[in-house]
C-alpha positions in Angstrom: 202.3 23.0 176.2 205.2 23.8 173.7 207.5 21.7 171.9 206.7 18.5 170.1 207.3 15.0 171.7 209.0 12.0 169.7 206.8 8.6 170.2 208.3 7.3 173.3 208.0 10.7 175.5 204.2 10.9 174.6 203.6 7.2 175.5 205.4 8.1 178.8 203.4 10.7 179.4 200.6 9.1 178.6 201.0 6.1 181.0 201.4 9.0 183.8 198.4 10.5 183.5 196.1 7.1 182.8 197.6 6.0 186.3 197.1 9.2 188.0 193.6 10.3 186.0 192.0 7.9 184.3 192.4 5.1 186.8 191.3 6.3 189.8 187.9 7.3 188.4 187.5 4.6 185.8 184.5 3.0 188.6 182.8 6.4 189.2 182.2 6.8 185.5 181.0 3.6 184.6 178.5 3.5 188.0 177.5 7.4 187.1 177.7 7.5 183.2 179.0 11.2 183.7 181.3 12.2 180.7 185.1 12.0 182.0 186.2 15.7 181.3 188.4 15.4 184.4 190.5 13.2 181.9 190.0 14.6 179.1 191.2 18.1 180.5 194.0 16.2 182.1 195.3 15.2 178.3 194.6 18.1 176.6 196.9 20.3 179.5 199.4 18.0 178.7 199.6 18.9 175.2 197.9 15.7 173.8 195.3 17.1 172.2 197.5 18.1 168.8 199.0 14.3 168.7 197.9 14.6 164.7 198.5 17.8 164.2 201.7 19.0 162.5 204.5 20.2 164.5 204.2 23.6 162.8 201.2 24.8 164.2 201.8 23.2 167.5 201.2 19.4 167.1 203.0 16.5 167.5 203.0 15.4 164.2 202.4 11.8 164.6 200.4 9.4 163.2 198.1 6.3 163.4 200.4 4.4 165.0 200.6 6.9 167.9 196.8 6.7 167.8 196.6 3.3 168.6 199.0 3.2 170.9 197.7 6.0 173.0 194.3 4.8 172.6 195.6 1.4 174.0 197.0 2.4 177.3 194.0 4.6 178.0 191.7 1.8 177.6 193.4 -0.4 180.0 192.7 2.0 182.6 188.8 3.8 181.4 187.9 2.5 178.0 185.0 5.3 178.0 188.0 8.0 178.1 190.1 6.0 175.6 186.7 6.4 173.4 186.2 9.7 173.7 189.8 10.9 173.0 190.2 8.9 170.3 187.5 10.5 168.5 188.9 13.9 169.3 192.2 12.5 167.6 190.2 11.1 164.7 188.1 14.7 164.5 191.4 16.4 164.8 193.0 14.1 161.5 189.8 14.8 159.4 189.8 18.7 160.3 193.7 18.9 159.4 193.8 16.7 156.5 193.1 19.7 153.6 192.9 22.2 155.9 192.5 25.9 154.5 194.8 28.5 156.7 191.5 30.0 158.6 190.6 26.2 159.8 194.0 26.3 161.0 193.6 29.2 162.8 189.7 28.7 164.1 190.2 25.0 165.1 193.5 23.3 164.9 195.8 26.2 166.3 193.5 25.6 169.4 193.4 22.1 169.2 196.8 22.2 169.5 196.8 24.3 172.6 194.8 22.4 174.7 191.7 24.7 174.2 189.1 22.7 172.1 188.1 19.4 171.5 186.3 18.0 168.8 184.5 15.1 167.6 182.9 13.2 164.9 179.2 13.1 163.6 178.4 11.0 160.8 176.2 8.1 162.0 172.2 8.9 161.4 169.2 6.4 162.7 167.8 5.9 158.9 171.1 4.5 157.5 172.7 2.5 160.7 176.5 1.5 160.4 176.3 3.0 156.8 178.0 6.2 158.1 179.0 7.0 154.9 175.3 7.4 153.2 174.0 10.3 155.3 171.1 12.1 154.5 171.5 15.2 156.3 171.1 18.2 153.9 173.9 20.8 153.1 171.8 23.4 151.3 173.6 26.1 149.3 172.5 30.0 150.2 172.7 32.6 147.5 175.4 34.1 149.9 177.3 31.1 149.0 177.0 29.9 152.7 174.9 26.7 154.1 172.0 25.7 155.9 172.7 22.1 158.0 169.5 20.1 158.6 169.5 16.5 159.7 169.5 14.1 162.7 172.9 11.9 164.2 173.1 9.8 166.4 176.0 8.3 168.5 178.0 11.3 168.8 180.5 10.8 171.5 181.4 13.4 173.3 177.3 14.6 172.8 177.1 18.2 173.8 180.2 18.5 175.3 182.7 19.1 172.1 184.1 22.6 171.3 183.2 21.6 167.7 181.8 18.4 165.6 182.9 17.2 162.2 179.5 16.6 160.4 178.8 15.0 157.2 175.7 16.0 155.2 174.6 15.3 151.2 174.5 18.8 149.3 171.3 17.8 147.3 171.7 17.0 143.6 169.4 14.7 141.9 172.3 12.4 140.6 174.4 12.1 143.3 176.2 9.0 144.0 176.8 7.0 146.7 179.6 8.4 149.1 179.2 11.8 147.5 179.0 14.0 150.8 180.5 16.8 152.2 182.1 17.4 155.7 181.6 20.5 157.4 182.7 21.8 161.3 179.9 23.2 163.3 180.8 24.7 166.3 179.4 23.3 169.3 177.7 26.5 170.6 176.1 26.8 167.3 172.5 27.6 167.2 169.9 25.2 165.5 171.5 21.8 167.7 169.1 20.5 169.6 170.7 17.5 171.9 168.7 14.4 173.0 168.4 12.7 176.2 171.8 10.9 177.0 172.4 7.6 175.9 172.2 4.6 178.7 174.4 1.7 177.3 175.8 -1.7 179.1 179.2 -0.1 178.8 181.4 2.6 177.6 178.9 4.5 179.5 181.2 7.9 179.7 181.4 8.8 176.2 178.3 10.9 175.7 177.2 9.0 173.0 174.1 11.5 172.2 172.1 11.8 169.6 171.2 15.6 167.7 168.6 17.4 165.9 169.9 19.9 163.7 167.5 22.1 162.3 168.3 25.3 160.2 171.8 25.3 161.6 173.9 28.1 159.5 177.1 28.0 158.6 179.8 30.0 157.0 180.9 28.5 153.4 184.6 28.5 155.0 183.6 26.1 157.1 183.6 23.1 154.5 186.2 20.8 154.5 187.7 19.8 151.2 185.5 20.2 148.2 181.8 19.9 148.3 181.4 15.9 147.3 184.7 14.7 147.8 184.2 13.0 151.1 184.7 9.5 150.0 188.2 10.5 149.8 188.1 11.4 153.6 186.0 8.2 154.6 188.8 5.2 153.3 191.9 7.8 153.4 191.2 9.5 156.8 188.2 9.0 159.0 188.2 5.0 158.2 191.9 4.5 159.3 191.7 6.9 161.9 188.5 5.6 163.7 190.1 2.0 163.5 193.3 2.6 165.1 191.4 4.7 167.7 189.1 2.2 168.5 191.8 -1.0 168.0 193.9 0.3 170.6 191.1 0.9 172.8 189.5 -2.5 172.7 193.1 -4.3 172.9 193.8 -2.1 176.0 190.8 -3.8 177.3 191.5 -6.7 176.1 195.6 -6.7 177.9 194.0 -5.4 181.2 191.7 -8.5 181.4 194.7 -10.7 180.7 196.7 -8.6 183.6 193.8 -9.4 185.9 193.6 -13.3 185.0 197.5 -13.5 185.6 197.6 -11.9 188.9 194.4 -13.6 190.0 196.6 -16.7 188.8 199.7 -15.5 190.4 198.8 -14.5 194.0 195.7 -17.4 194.4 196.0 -20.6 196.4 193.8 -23.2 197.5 193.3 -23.1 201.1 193.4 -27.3 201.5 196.7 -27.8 200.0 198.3 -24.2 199.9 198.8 -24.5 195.8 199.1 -21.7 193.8 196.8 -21.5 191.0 200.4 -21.3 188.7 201.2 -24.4 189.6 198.2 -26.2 187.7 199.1 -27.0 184.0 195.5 -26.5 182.8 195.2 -23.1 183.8 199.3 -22.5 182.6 198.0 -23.6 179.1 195.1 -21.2 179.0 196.8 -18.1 180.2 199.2 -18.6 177.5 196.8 -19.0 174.8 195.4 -15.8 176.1 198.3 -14.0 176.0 199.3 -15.1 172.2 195.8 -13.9 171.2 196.0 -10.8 172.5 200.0 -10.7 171.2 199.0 -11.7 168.1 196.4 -9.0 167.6 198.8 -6.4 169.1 201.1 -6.7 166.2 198.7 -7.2 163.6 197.2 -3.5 164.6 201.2 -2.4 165.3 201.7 -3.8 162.2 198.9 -2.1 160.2 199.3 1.6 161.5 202.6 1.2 160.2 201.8 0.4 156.3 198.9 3.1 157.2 201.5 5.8 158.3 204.0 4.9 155.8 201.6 3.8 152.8 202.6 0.7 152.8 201.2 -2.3 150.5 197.6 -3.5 151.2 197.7 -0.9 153.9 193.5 -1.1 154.2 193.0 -4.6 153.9 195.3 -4.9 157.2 193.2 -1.8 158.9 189.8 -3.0 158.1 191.2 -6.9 159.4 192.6 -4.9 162.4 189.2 -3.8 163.9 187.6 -7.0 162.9 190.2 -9.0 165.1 190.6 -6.6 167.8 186.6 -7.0 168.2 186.7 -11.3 168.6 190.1 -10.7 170.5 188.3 -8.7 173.3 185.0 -10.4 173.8 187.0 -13.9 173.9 189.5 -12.5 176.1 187.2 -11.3 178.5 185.4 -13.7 178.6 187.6 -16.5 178.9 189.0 -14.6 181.4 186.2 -14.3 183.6 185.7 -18.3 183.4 189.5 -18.8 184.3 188.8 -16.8 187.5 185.7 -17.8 188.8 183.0 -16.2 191.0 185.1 -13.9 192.0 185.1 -11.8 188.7 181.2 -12.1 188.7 181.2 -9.4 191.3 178.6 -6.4 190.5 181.3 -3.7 190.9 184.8 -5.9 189.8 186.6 -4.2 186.9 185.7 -7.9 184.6 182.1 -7.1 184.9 182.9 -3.1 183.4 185.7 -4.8 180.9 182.7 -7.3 179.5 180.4 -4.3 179.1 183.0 -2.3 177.3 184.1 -5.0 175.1 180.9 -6.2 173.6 180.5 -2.8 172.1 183.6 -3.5 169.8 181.0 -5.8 167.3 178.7 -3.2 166.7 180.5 0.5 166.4 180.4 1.3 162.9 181.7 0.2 161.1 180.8 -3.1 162.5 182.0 -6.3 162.4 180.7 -7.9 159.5 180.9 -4.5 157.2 185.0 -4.4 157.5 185.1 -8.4 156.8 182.7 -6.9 153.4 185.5 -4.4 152.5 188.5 -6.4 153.5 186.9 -9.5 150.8 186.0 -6.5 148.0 189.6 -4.7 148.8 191.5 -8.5 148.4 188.8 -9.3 144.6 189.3 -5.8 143.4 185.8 -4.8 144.0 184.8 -1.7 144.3 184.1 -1.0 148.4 180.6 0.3 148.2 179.7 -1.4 145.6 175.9 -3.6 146.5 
């Protein structure tokens, strides 16, 4: 689809096809655990795919603001989805970011188009939420090419991506922490060896596989950036992108929770007396505390994506706080939610029981919790991130 789309047009369009979509199939993919790609296609033919890209080769040109709030109104409908779009955004920012003209032409160009999707693949079983110590091994040919060897795990959109930004260590005996290198594999490439699908509690579309890669080669062009000077893409692109993808994911789950609670409250009545459930001022009090924690978060990640878009002051102390407040936000929300309601939202197959499952997820997606609270204290003492 040609023709960029200001801010408001792609949130419109956005909203149309998580009703018509993502909606309607959010329960099949959380009962099945099959990837959405009846979604996914539905964005990308939409022209949603290049929402990072630059309007010059096809893109939208937006930024992490756009992110989040696309991400946001897909989670309210099929959090899985929101996942595994966001990620293709996030791919899509780290791919583009120093992008040599034949990476524009082999990946973005077709990003762009609506003809490939990609993904990130940094997080390894040895090293945990510390995605940015890999240990999978770039190894320089004589050609001046590489051979990829290593194992990830988590990859969303497992086996099903047209392309995967992987990081890997090019082995030098005094390499420092943080000194890796990004390449893109293509997804047909040989020398990827996919696992058995991952069976979560929740997000249970996104594919989250794990790979072996063994012997995988690759063209020196592929490389992104200069070989070591990752860190720079880890707190300037993939760390601010993966935020805002996952924030406005988990506060989309977060606001439909709140949307259930306040039609449950709105259209329930007791049988003995005929009052509605918004007459009582206990449950009046909690549905508005609710609704200012989820507001208050909502601006707070608004807020953030801004300074991030605009480089604004303290711009990754507010990110890193973002994802940490999105994460109690949800779970509470939920939660409280499901207590304000009752039985009723106990219900095997009601959307609370695949809202809880996709929240609790938010703690533990790197990077976690209790690593962005680490960086947000270092980034407000002037100490160095990854320092020990």
């Amino acid at each position: 689809m040609n023709g960029s789309l200001d801010l408001d047009a792609i949130l419109a369009r956005t909203k149309e096809i998580a009703l018509n979509e993502l909606a309607p199939r959010a329960r099949e993919i959380d009962e099945t655990g099959n990837w959405p790609e009846k979604s996914i296609r539905a964005l990308q033919k939409a022209g949603l795919g290049g929402l990072v890209l630059s309007t010059g080769i096809g893109g939208h040109g937006q930024g992490l603001l756009a992110v989040a709030k696309v991400c946001e109104i897909l989670g309210r409908h099929c959090a899985s989805t929101a996942m595994c779009f966001g990620m293709h955004l996030v791919g899509s920012a780290v791919i583009s970011a120093k992008a040599t003209p034949e990476q524009k032409n082999c990946f973005l160009i077709p990003i762009a188009e609506g003809d490939h999707l990609t993904t990130l693949s940094l997080s390894e079983p040895g090293t945990g939420a510390h995605f940015y110590i890999p240990e999978a091994e770039l190894s320089r040919e004589e050609n001046g090419n590489y051979i990829l060897n290593g194992t990830k795990s988590f990859v969303t959109n497992g086996s099903f991506a047209d392309s995967y930004v992987v990081s890997a260590v090019i082995p030098e005996p005094e390499a420092l922490v943080g000194h890796f290198s990004c390449v893109v594999v293509p997804g047909q490439s040989d020398g990827m060896e996919w696992q058995k699908p991952w069976s979560g509690i929740g997000m249970k579309g996104n594919s989250s596989r794990d790979v072996e890669i063994k012997n995988l080669h690759l063209p020196a062009r592929n490389l992104l950036g200069e070989p070591g000077d990752q860190i720079w893409y880890v707190f300037e692109v993939i760390t601010p992108y993966f935020i805002m993808a996952m924030a406005g994911t988990y506060l989309g789950i977060a606001t439909a929770a709140l949307e259930e609670a306040v039609d449950h409250l709105k259209t329930r009545a007791y049988s003995h007396s005929g009052i509605s459930l918004s007459q009582k001022p206990v449950l009046q009090h909690r549905i508005g505390k609710l609704w200012a924690k989820v507001e208050s978060v909502r601006q707070l990640i608004y807020s953030s994506a801004e300074k991030g878009d605009t480089g604004g002051n303290k711009a990754l102390l507010s990110i890193l706080s973002s994802k940490a407040e999105v994460s109690d936000c949800v779970v509470n929300v939920v939660n409280e939610v499901m207590t304000l309601m009752g039985g009723i939202s106990y219900g095997e197959n009601a959307a609370l029981s695949r809202h809880l499952r996709d929240a609790r997820a938010s703690h533990v997606m790197s990077p976690t919790t209790e690593l962005v609270r680490i960086w947000a204290g270092r980034t407000l003492l002037d100490v160095p991130l990854l320092g020990d």
